[in-house]
N, C-alpha and C positions, 0 to 999 in steps of 0.2 A: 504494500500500500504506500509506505514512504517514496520508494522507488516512484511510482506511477505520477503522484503529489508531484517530487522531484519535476519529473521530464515535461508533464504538465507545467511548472512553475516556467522551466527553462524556455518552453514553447512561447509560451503568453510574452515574456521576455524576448524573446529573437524576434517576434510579428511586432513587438512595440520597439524596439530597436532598428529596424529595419525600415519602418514607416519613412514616409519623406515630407507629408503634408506639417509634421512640426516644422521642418526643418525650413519648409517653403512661406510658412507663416511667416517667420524670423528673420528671411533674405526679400527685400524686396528686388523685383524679378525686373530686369535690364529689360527694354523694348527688344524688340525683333530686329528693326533697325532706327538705329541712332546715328543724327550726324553729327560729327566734326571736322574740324578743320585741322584737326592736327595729326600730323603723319607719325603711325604709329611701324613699329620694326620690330625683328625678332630679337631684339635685344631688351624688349620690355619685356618680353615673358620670359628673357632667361632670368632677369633682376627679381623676379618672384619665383625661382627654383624651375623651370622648363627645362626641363633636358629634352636637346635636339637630338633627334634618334635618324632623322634622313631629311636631306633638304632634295623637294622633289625637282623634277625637268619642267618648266612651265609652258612651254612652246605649245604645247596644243591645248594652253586652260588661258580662255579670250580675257587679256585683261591683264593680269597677274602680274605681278615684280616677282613675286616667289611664294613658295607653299611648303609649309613644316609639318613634318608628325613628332613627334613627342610626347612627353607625359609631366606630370607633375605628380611629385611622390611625398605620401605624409603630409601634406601641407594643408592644401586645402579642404579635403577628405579625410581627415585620419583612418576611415573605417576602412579605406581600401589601399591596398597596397602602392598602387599606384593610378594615374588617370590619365587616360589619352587621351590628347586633342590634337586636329587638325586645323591650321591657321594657316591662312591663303591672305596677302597684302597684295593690294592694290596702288595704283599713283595718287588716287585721292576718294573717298566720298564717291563722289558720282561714280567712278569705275566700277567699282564695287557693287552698287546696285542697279548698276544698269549690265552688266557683262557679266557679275559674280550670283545674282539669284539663282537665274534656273542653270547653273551647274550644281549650287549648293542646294536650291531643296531635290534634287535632282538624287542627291546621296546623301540624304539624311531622313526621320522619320522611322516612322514603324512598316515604311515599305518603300525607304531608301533602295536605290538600284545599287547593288551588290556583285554584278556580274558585268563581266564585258558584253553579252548581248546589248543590254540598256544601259549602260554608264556611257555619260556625256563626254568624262572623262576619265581614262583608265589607267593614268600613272598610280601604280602600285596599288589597285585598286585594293589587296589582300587586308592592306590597314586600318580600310572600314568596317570590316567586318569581323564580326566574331560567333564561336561555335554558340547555339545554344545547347547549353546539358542536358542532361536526360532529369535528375533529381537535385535538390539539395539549392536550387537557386530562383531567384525571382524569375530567370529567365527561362525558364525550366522548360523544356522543349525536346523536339527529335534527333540533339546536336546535329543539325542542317545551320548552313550560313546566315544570321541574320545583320542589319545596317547596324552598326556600334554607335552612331551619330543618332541622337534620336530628336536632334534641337542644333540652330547658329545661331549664332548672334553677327550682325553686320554692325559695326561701330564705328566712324570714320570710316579711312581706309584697308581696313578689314574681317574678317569672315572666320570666327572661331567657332568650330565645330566640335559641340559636346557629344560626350558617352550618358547614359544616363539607364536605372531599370523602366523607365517609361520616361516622359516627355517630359511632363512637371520636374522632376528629378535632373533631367538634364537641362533644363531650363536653369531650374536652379545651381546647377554645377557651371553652366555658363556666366551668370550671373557675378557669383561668385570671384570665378578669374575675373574677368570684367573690374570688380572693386578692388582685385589684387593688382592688376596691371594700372588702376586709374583711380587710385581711391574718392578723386575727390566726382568720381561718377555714381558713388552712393550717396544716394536720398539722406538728408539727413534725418532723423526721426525724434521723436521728444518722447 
């Protein structure tokens, strides 16, 4: 009986930990797209911990100065080991959301294009995507490929694409970077 108590307490515990609606409470959530006028580089996201893991070939993505994959570890997420993001820079603002939308919603969502058939663009496409598991996780599925991106953010001159277990979550996770790279781009609150 202890035992069962136990693994029951533990349960109730992992679904209330796991939640992300606290968490989105707490972060007010960055627009979809935001302008600036200031020219933002992959040098902002390394000063908040971004480890660049590949800097992609831009030549067939319309627009582009350059495009990163990397991750941010422990920092903004403690809970997860670590977090990938894709950041695609542009020459200003307007490039960005006139050239950079339909690539990006193009691979991101809950039914982001994942494959060379439909990807707009397919440098290293492998990086958006990830297995879903069979058991044991939110994403919990028939490990078949699904889009890792499930939310951007367009800010000024660029296009950061969150991970997230659903869209809220990665909204929020975008958000997040967003106040890391820009702090004085959070609301202030009372």
């Amino acid at each position: 009986i202890m035992k069962k108590i136990f693994l029951t307490f533990l349960t109730v515990i992992i679904f209330i930990g796991c939640g992300s609606s606290e968490d989105t409470a707490l972060v007010p959530l960055v627009d979809i797209v935001t302008e600036s006028d200031r020219t933002f580089t992959i040098d902002d996201f390394k000063a908040v911990g971004y480890k660049q893991s590949k800097k992609y070939k831009v030549e067939d993505l319309p627009g582009a100065t350059s495009a990163y994959y990397g991750f941010i570890k422990n920092k903004l997420d403690p809970d997860d080991q670590k977090i990938d993001y894709e950041i695609r820079f542009y020459a200003n603002h307007a490039d960005a959301v006139s050239m950079g939308t339909e690539y990006v919603e193009n691979a991101t969502g809950e039914e982001g294009c994942i494959s060379k058939d439909c990807a707009l663009w397919t440098e290293d496409i492998k990086h958006r995507a990830f297995l879903a598991e069979r058991l044991g996780n939110a994403h919990a599925g028939n490990g078949q490929p699904k889009a890792k991106y499930l939310s951007y953010v367009i800010y000024g001159n660029m296009i950061v694409m969150c991970p997230g277990y659903n869209v809220e979550d990665s909204r929020t996770r975008c958000s997040k970077t967003i106040y890391e790279v820009i702090p004085e781009a959070k609301p202030v609150t009372e």
